[in-house]
C-alpha positions in Angstrom: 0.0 0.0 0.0 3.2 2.7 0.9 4.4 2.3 -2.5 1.1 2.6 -4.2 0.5 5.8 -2.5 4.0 6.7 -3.4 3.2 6.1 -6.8 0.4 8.6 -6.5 2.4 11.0 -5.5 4.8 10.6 -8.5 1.8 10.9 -10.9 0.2 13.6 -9.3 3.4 15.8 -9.0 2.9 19.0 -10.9 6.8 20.4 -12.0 6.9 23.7 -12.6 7.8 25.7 -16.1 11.6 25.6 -16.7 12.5 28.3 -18.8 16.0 28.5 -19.3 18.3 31.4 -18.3 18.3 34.1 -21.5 22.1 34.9 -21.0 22.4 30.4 -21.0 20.5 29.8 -24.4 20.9 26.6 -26.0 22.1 22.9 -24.3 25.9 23.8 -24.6 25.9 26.9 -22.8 23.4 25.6 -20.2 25.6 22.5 -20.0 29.1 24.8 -19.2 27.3 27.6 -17.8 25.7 25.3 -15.1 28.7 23.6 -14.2 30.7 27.0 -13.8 27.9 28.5 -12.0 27.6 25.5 -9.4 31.0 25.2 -9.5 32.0 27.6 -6.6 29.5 25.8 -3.9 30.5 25.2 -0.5 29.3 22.9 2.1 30.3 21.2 5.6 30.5 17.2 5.2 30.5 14.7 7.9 32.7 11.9 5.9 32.1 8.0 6.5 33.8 4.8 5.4 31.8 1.9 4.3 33.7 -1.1 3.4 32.3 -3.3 0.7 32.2 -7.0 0.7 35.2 -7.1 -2.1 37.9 -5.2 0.6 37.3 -2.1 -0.9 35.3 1.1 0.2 33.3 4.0 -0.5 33.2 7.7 1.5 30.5 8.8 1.9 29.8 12.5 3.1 27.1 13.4 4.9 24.9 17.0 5.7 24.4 18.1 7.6 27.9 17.4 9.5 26.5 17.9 12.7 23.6 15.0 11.6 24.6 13.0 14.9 23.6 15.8 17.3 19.9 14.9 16.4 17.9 11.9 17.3 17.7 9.6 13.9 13.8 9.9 14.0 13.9 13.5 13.7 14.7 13.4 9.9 12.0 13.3 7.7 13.7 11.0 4.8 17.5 10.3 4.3 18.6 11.3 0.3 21.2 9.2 -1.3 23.0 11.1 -4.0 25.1 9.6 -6.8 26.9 11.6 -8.9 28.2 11.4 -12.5 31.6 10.2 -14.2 34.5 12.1 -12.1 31.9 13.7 -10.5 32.3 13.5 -6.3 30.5 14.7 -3.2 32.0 18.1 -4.3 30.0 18.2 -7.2 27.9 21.9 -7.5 24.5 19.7 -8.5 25.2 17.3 -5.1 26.2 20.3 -3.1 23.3 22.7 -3.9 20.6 19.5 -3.4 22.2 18.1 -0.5 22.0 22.1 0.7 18.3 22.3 -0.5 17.4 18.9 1.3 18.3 19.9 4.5 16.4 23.0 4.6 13.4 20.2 4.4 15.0 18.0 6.8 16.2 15.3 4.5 19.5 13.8 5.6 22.0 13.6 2.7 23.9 11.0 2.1 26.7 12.3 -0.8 28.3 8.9 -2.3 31.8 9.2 -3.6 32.4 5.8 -6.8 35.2 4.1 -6.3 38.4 6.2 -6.7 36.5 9.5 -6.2 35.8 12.2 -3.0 39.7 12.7 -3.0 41.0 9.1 -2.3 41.8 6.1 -4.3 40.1 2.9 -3.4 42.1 0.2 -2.5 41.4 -2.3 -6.0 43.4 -1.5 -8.8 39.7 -1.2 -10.6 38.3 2.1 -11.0 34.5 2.9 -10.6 31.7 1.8 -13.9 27.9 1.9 -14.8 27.8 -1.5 -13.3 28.6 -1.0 -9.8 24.8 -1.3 -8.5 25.9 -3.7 -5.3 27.8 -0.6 -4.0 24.7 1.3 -4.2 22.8 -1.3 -2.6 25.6 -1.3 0.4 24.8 2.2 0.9 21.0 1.6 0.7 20.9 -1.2 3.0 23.6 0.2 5.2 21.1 2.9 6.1 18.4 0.9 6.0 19.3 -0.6 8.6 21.0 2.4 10.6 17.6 4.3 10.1 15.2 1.5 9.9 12.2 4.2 10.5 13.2 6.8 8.0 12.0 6.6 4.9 15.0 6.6 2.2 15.7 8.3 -0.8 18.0 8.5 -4.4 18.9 10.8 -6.7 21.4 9.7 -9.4 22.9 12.1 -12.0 24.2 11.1 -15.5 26.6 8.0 -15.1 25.4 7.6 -11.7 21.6 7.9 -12.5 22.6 4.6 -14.7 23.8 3.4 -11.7 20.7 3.9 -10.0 18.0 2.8 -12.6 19.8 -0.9 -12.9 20.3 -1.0 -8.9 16.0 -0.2 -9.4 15.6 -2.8 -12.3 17.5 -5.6 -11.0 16.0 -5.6 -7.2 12.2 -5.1 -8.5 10.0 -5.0 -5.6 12.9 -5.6 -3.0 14.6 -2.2 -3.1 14.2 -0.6 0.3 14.2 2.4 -1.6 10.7 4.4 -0.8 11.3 6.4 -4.4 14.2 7.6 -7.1 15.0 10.8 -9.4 17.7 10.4 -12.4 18.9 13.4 -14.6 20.6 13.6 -18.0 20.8 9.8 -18.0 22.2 8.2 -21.1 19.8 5.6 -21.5 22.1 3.3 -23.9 25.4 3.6 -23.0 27.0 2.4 -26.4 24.5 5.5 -28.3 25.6 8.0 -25.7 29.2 7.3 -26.3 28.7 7.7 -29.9 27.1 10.8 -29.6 30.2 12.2 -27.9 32.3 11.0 -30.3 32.2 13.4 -33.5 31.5 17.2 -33.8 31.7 19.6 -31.1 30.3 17.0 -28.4 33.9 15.1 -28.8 35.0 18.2 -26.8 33.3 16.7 -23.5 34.7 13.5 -24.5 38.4 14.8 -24.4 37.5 17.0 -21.0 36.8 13.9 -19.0 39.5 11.4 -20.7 42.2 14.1 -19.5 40.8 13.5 -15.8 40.1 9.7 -16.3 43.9 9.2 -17.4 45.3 11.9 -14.7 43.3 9.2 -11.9 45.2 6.5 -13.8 48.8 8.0 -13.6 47.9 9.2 -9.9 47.2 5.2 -9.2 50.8 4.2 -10.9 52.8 6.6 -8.5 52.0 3.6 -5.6 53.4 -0.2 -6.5 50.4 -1.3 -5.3 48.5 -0.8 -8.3 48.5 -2.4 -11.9 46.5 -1.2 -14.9 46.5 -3.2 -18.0 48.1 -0.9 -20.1 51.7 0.2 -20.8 51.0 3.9 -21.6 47.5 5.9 -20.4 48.7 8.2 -23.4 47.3 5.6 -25.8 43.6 6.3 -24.3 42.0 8.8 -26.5 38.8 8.6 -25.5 36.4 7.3 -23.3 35.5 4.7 -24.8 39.5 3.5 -25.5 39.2 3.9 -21.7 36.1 1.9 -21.1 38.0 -1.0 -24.1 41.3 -1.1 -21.7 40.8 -0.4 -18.6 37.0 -0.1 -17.4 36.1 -3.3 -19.1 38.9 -5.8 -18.1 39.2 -4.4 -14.6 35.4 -4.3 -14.0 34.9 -7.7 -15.5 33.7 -6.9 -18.8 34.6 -8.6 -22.0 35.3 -5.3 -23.9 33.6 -1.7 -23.8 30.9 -3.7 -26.4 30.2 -5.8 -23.4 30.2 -3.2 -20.4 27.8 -0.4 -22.2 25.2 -3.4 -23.7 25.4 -5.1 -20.4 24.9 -1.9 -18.1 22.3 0.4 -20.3 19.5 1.7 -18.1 17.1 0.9 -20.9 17.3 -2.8 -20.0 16.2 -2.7 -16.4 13.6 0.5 -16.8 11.1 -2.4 -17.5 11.6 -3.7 -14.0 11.6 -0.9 -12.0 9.1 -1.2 -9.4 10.1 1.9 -7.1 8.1 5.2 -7.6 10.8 7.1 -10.1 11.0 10.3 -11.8 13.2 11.2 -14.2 14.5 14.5 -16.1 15.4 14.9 -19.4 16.5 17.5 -21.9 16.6 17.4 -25.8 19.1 19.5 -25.9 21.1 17.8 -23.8 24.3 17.6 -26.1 25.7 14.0 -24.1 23.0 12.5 -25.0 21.4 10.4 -28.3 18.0 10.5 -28.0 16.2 7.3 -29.2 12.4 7.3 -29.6 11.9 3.3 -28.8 13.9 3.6 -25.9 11.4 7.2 -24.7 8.8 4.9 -25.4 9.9 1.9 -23.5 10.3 4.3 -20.6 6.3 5.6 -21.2 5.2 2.5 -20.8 6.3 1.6 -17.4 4.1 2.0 -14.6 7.0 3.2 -12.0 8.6 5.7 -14.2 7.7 9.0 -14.7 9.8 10.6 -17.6 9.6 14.7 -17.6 11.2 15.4 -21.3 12.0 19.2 -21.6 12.9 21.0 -24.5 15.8 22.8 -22.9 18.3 22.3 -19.8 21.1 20.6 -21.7 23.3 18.2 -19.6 22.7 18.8 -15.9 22.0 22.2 -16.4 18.5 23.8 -16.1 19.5 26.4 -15.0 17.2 29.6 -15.0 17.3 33.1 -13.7 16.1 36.8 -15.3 19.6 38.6 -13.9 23.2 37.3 -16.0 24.8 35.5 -13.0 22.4 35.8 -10.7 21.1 31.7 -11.3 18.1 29.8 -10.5 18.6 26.4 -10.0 15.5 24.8 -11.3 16.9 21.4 -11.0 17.4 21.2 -7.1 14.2 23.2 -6.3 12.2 20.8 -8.4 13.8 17.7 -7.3 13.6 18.6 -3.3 9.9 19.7 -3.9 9.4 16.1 -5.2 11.3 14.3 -2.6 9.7 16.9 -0.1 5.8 15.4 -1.6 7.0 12.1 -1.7 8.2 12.1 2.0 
């Protein structure tokens, strides 16, 4: 019955207009100019170590800092937030919702991938798509901590991919009460391609610089191996994904990790009340009309499709750098209903 109300709630949530920022017109500038606009954010973190099954671990940080001072019932809902690829807790999307959730009393729960948050993990492997049991560790790590708050996740790009097959593969078992995902590239393999030609390969060769300067940072210690002689050879991402994601994720090649880790496959599962945000003009993204109507015809997820907002941007606002962050107000107000 809970989740069938829940469900209610996600149908009968009414976002408001986004109209995007005059002075941030298009899904490139709304892309960058959200980034550098969220990019100077600042808040106080309470850090955690959870230590996965494998030996490794995740931090997580958590706001606000001072979150043990209060009794655990006196939190409305607890917020897990996932961010995107070499994105951290220090994100300016996590920081300005984990910021906006508190003001409703939601506990946030920031979760730094493997190898992110500003310390290497312990496994020569780097974070991937496919790393849904170390969501589920958080999940049930609070679950249990918490057992009567209701609990929450938001997961961003990469990490909203994350979050939809953690949704799809545990069905009705999640002890998640409901889920947001923005800019997700719903099929991996067609969002890599979409990156990889015109002025998209831009973004490509911004986030292979920091995935190979995370590689060479891993090589200063012996205790580390990756399976390549030279991380000058990676050009891409997806050169990346072929030699180093795949092999030390357990992935036959990059074929094998995107086809085996695209949100599209699990959105038919899903069976947690989830809303997710979308922009055409999001410029990481390859828009495919079976897979928007695949997601249509589930019953759990909600899909708000917007003209505008590019990649994680949505950002709005009458006065040039004074923004309006349409994107956190929208997803706290939902969390907030859902709660």
């Amino acid at each position: 019955m809970e989740k069938d109300e829940t469900l209610t709630e996600l149908n009968a949530f009414e976002p408001s207009d986004f109209e995007p920022a005059w002075w941030l017109p298009g899904g490139h500038l709304q892309t960058i100019g959200g980034w550098l606009c969220r990019h100077f954010t600042g808040i106080d973190y309470s850090r955690e170590k959870l230590e996965l099954p494998d030996g490794d671990f995740l931090n997580l940080d958590i706001h606000p800092s001072n979150y043990k001072a209060r009794r655990k019932e006196a939190y409305r809902a607890i917020a897990v937030l996932v961010h995107g690829l070499e994105g951290s807790s220090r994100s300016g999307y996590i920081q300005q919702l984990a910021s906006r959730l508190t003001k409703e009393n939601i506990l946030t729960v920031a979760m730094n991938l493997r190898s992110c948050g500003g310390e290497m993990n312990d496994k020569n492997r780097f974070y991937c798509a496919g790393d849904s049991d170390d969501l589920a560790a958080v999940v049930d790590w609070y679950a249990n901590s918490f057992p009567n708050t209701p609990l929450l996740a938001a997961g961003f790009s990469l990490g909203g991919v994350l979050l939809l097959k953690y949704l799809g593969e545990r069905k009705e078992n999640t002890k998640l009460k409901a889920a947001a995902g923005v800019s997700i590239p719903l099929n991996l393999d067609l969002g890599m391609q979409q990156i990889e030609t015109g002025f998209p390969r831009l973004y490509n060769k911004y986030f292979t610089h920091y995935l190979r300067r995370k590689g060479r940072n891993k090589l200063k210690s012996d205790r580390y191996q990756l399976p390549v002689e030279s991380l000058n050879e990676l050009d891409d991402i997806r050169e990346f994904d072929e030699r180093i994601t795949a092999p030390l994720c357990g992935y036959d090649s990059a074929r094998d990790y995107y086809s085996s880790c695209s949100a599209n496959n699990f959105i038919p599962d899903i069976q947690t009340p989830t809303l997710l945000i979308q922009a055409h003009s999001d410029p990481l993204i390859a828009w495919d009309q079976s897979i928007l109507d695949q997601v249509k015809t589930s019953r759990f997820v909600r899909l708000l499709e917007l003209n505008e907002g590019g990649h994680m941007g949505f950002v709005a606002g009458k006065i040039p750098l004074r923004p309006h962050y349409w994107l956190e107000e929208e997803l706290t107000r939902f969390f907030a209903e859902v709660c």
